[in-house]
C-alpha positions as CSV (number, residue, x, y, z in Angstrom):
1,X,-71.0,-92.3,123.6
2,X,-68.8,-95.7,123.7
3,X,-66.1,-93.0,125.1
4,X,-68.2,-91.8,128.0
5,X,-69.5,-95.2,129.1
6,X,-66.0,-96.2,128.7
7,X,-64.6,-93.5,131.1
8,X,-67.6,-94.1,133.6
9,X,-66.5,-97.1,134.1
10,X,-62.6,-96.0,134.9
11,X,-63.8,-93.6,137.1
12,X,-66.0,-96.2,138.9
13,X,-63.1,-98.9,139.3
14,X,-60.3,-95.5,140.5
15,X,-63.4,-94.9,142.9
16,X,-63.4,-98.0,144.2
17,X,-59.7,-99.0,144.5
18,X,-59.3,-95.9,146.7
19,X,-62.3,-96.5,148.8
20,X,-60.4,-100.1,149.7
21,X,-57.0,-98.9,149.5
22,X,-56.1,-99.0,146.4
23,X,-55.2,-102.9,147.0
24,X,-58.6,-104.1,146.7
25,X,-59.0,-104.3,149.7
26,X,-60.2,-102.3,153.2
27,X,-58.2,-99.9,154.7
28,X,-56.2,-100.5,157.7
29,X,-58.8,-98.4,160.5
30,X,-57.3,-97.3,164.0
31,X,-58.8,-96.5,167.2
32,X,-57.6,-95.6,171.0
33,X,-60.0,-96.2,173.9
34,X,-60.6,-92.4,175.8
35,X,-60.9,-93.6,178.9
36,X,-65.0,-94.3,178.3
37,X,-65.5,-95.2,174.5
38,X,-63.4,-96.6,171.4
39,X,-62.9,-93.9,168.9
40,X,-61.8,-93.8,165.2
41,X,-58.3,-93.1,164.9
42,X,-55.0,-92.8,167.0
43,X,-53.1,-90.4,170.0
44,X,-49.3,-90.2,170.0
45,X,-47.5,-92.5,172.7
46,X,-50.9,-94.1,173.2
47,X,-52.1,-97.9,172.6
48,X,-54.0,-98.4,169.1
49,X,-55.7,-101.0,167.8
50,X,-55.2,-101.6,163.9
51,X,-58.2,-103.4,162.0
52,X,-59.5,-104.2,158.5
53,X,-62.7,-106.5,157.7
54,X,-61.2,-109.8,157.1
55,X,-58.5,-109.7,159.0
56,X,-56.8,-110.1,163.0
57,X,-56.9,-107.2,165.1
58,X,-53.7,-106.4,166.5
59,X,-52.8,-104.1,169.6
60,X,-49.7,-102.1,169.3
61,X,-48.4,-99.1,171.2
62,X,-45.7,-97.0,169.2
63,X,-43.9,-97.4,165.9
64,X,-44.3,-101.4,164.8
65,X,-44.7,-103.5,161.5
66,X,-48.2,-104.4,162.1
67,X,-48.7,-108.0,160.8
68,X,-52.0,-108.6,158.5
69,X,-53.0,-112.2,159.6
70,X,-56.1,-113.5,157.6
71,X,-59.3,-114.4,159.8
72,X,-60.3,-118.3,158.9
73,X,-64.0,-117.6,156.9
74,X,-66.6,-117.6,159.3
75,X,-65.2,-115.5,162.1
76,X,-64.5,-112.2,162.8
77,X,-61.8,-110.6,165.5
78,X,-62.9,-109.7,169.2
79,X,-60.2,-106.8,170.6
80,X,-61.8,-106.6,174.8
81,X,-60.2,-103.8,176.4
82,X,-60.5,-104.2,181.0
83,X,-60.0,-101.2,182.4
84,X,-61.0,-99.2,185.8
85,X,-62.5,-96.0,185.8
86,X,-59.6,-93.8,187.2
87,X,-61.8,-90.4,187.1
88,X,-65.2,-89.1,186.6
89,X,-68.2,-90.5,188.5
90,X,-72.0,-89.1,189.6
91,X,-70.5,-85.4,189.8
92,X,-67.9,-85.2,186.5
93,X,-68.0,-86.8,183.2
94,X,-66.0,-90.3,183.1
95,X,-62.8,-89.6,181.2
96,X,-59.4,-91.0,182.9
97,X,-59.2,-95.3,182.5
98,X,-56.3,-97.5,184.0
99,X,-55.6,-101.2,182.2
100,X,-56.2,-104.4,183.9
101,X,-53.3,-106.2,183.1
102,X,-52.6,-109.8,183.3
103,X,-56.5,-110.7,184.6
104,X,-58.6,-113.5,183.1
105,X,-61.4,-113.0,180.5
106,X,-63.9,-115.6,179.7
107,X,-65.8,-115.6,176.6
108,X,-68.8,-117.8,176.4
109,X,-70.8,-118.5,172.9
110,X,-72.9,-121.6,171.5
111,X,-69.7,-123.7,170.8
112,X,-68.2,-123.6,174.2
113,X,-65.9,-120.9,176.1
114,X,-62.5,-119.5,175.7
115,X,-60.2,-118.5,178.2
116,X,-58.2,-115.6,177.8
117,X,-55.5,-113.3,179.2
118,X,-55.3,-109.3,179.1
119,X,-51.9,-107.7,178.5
120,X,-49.8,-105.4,179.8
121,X,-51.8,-102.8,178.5
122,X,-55.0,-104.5,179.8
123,X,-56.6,-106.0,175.9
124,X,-57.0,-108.9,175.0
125,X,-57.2,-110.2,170.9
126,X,-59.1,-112.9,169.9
127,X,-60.6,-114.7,166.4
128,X,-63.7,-116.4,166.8
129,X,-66.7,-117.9,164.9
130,X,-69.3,-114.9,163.8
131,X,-71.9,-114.9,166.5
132,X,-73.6,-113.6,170.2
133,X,-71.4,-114.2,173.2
134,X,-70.9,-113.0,177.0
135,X,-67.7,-111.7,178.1
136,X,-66.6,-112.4,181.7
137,X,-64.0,-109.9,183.7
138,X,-63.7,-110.1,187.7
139,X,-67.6,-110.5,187.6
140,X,-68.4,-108.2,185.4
141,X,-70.2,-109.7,182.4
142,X,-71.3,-107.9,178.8
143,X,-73.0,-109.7,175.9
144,X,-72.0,-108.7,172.7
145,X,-71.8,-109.8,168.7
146,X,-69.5,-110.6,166.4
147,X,-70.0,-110.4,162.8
148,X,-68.0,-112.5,160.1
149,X,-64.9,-110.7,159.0
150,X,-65.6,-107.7,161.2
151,X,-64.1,-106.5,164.2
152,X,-65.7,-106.2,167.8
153,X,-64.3,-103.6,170.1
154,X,-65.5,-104.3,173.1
155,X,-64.6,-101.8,176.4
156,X,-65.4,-103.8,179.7
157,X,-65.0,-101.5,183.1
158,X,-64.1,-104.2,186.1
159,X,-64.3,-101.8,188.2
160,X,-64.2,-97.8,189.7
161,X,-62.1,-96.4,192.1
162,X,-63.8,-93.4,194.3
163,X,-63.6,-90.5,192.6
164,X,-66.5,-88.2,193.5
């Protein structure tokens, strides 16, 4: 019986070291914006945003050491990705996206506001005290949450070219 009990509980630790890992800790996730949505996981040649609970977000495009900076307790990581809508519309599905690189992005909560910049690649990274905030882009604002040691992705169109 003693045995049994015994190899329960070996088979509950295994279960649980793979399920974060095998580190203790979460897995590394990865997800790609499709031109309307973040989704799990990752395209060749494409922009990919690495993330595990409890730690920075980081926004890499190819082959790179990504760095595993520890969130201070209390906040969790904000990725905002500005894009405009490069096809799809009223007639066709949305689908096609093009970054807005190098453009301002306010983010306004309970303690104040934080200016930052989108990249090349049109994201912008940010850690920030767990809480409700509004993101500002070009005009275009969105309200959304962030949850302690989580990460927020958080799509914001500035704007559609005429497609249909």
């Amino acid at each position: 019986m003693k045995a049994i009990v015994a190899m329960g509980a070996i088979f509950t630790l295994l279960a649980c070291g793979c399920a974060l890992g095998g580190e203790g800790r979460p897995t590394l996730r990865n997800s790609y914006f499709d031109g309307k949505e973040f989704r799990d996981g990752s395209l060749p040649h494409a922009v990919t945003v690495y993330h595990q609970v409890g730690f920075l977000p980081v926004v890499a495009a190819g082959d790179m050491p990504i760095p595993r900076d520890p969130l201070p307790k209390g906040t969790g990581g904000i990725v905002i990705y500005c894009y405009i809508q490069s096809s799809g519309g009223k007639i066709e599905a949305q689908g096609g996206s093009v970054p807005v690189a190098e453009v301002a992005v306010e983010v306004k909560g309970e303690g104040g506001s934080l200016l930052l910049r989108t990249d090349e690649n049109g994201y912008a990274v940010a850690g920030v005290a767990a809480g409700t905030y509004e993101v500002s882009v070009k005009g275009v604002a969105a309200k959304f949450t962030v949850e302690q040691g989580s990460t927020t992705l958080l799509p914001i169109r500035a704007g559609k070219r005429m497609v249909d």
